[in-house]
N, C-alpha and C positions, 0 to 999 in steps of 0.2 A: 264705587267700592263699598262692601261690607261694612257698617262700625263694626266694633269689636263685640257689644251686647250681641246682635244679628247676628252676628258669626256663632255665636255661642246659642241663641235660642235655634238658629237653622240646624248645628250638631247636632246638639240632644235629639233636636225633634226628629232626625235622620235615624241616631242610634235606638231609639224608644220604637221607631219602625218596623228596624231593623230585628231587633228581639221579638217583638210580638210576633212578626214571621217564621223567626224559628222555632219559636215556642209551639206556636198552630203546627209546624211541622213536625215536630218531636210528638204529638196528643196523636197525629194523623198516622204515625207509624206504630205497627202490632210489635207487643215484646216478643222475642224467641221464645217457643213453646219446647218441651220437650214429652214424646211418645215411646211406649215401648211396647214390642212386639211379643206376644206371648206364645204363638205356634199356636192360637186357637182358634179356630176358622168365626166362631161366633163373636169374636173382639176384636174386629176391625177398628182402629181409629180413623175420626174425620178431618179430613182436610180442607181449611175453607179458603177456597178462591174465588177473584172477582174479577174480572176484563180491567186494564190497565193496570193490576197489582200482579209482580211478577215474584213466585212464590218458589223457593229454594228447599229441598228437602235436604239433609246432609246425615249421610248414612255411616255409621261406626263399622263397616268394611266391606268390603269390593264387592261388586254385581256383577252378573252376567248379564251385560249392556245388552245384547241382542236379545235377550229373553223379557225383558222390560216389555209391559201391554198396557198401554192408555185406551178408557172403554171410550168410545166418543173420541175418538182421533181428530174427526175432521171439524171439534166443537172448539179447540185449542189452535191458539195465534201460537203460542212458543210450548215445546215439547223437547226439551233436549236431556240427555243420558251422558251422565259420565262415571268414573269407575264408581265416585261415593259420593253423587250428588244427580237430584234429579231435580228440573226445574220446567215450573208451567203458569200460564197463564194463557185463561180461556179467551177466545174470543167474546163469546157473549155469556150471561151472566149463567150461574148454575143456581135453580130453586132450592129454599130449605128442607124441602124433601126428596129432594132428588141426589141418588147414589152412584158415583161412576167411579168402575176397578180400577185401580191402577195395582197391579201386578208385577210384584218383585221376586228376581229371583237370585240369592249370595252364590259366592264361588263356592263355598265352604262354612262350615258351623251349623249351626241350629236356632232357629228355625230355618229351614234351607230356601224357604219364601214366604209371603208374606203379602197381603191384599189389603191396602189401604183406599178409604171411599172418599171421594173428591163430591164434595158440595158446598151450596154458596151459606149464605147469613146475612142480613140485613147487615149493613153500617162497618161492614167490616171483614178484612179477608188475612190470613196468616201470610207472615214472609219469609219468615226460616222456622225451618221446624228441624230439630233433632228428631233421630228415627235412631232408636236403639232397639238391642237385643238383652237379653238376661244374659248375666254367666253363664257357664255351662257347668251342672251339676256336675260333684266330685265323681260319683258313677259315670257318668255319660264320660267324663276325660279319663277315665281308668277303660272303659269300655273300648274308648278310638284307642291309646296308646297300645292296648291291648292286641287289635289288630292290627294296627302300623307292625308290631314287633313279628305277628305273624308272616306277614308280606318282606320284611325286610328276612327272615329266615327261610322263606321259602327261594326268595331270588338265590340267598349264598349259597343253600343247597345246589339250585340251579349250574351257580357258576362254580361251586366244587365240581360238580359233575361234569361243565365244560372243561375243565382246565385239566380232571384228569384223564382226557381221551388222546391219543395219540397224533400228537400233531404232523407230523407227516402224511402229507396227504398223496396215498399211494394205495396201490390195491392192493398190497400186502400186507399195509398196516391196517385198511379197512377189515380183513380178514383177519388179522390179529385180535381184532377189536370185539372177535365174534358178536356179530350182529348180523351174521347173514348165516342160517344155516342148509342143508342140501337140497332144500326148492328153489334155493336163490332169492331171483327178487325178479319182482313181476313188473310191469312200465304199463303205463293206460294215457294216454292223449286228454285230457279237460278242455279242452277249445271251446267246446257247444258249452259246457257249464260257466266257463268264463267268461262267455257272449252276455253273460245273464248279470255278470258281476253291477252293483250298487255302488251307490256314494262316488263323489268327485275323480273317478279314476279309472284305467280304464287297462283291463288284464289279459294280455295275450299270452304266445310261448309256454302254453299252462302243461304241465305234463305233473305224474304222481307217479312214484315209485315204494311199491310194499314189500315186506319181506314179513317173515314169521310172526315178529312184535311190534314192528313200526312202520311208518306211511310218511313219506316225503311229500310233499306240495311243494313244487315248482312253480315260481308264478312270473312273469315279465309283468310288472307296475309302472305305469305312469300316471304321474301327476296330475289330474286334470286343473286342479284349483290354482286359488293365487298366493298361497300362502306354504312352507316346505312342511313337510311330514316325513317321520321320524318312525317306522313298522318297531314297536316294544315288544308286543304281545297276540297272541291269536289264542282263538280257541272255538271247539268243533263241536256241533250240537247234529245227535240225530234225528234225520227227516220223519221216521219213522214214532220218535219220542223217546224222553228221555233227557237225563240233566247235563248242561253244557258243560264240555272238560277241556282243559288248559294244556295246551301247545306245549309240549318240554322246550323247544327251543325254535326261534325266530332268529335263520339269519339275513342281513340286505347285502349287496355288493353294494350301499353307501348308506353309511349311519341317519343321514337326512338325504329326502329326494328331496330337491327344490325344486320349485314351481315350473309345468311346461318339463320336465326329466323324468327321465325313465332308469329302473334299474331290478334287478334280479331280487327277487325274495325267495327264499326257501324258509317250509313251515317242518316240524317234525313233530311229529302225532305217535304217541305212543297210544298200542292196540289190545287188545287181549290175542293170545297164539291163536294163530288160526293154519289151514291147510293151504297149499298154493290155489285151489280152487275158488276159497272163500276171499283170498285178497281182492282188494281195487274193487269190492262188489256193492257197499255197503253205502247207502247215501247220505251223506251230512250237507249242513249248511257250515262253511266257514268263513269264519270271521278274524282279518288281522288290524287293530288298530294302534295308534300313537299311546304313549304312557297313560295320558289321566281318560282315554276312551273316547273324547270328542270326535275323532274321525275315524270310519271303520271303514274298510273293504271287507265288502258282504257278498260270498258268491254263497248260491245253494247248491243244492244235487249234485255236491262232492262227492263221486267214490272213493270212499277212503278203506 
């Protein structure tokens, strides 16, 4: 059995251990640094990492996770991406003059990316780093609300325009509606152009319908990807050149195609008057995508 002295020198001499351990450990770890992004390609900050130290970036808002690009891929044990945090550690060690991109890109704000340079340093590697952006000047936010207000007025206009067309959907009221004057409306088959269609989907049933001042696109869409899509907005650029113009109206026969489904699209193209001879002649590239533009169906050599 212990005396009670023994008992008491073998404590201390436990807890006096036990401190100097933490202590060494608390000396061994880096404080949080904090960097801030200026949008100037010449002031990249460095990040310094070391093999076994595993180094957390944490970002003041969302990335576009899949746009993320580490230069030297296959030089990194851990490389993982999340919405506002990015974290790595090399496999083997990086030189003090050695620079590798790591390339950011935000959902939104300014600067919209950002190229921060990963290298090593004697004795020592960062573990968290704050990664900031500057405010955003007063101009620059009078600028975007500025055009938010124009978009948000051009949609109402949009849907003033739908709402006062005659709902009845009849050939009577279509002709009420005068939008067909005495050449009619001319019909042309798109199949060979829709063979051609882009991006995750795949477009049959395509047919186009002209009359005086506007161009129907007809389209059958299916989904091809793994995720639903939602047709907002289209708009028609000519083959020939010239500046892309906006669809007056995009409708689906279903508000979201979900993945693996198909459903009807119609585009409506408004034209400058033309003669029945000159309809359905004309080549465009068009394009219908989801709201913020990430997925488009792209067919070209549209006669519109």
């Amino acid at each position: 059995m212990f005396r009670p002295n023994t008992l008491a020198v073998a404590l201390a001499t436990w807890l006096a251990a036990l401190a100097a351990s933490a202590q060494t450990a608390l000396v061994g770890r880096s404080a949080p640094r904090s960097v801030v992004l200026t949008g100037q390609a010449s002031e990249s900050p460095l990040i310094f990492l070391a093999p076994g130290t595993v180094t957390v970036l944490l970002l003041d808002a969302p990335l576009v996770r899949e746009a993320v690009e580490v230069e030297g891929r296959a030089r990194f044990a851990v490389v993982d991406v999340g919405d506002r945090t990015v974290t790595l550690s090399p496999a083997v060690a990086l030189g003090p003059s050695e620079r590798l991109a790591l390339r950011l890109t935000y959902r939104e704000g300014f600067p919209a990316s950002a190229v921060l340079l990963l290298t090593g340093q004697p004795g020592g590697a960062d573990e968290v780093v704050n990664v900031l952006r500057p405010q955003q000047p007063g101009e620059a936010c009078r600028v975007e609300l500025s055009a938010l207000h124009e978009r948000c007025e051009a949609q109402r206009q949009e849907l003033e325009a739908l709402k006062a067309r005659p709902a009845t959907l009849s050939p009577a009221a279509f002709m009420l509606a005068g939008v067909v004057d005495e050449g009619g409306i001319r019909g042309l088959d798109l199949s060979a152009a829709c063979f051609k269609a882009s991006g995750s989907f795949r477009a049959s049933g395509c047919n186009a319908f002209g009359a005086a001042t506007w161009t129907v696109a007809a389209i059958y869409v299916s989904n091809l990807a793994g995720e639903p899509w939602a047709p907002a907005w289209a708009e028609v650029t000519p083959s020939a050149g010239g500046a892309p113009r906006r669809a007056r109206a995009v409708l689906s026969g279903q508000a979201v195609i979900p993945p693996g489904a198909s459903s009807p699209v119609a585009i409506e193209v408004e034209m400058p008057e033309r003669q029945p001879p000159a309809r359905l002649t004309e080549p465009h590239t068009l394009r219908v995508c989801n709201g913020d533009g990430s997925r488009c169906l792209s067919i070209p050599n549209v006669k519109l």
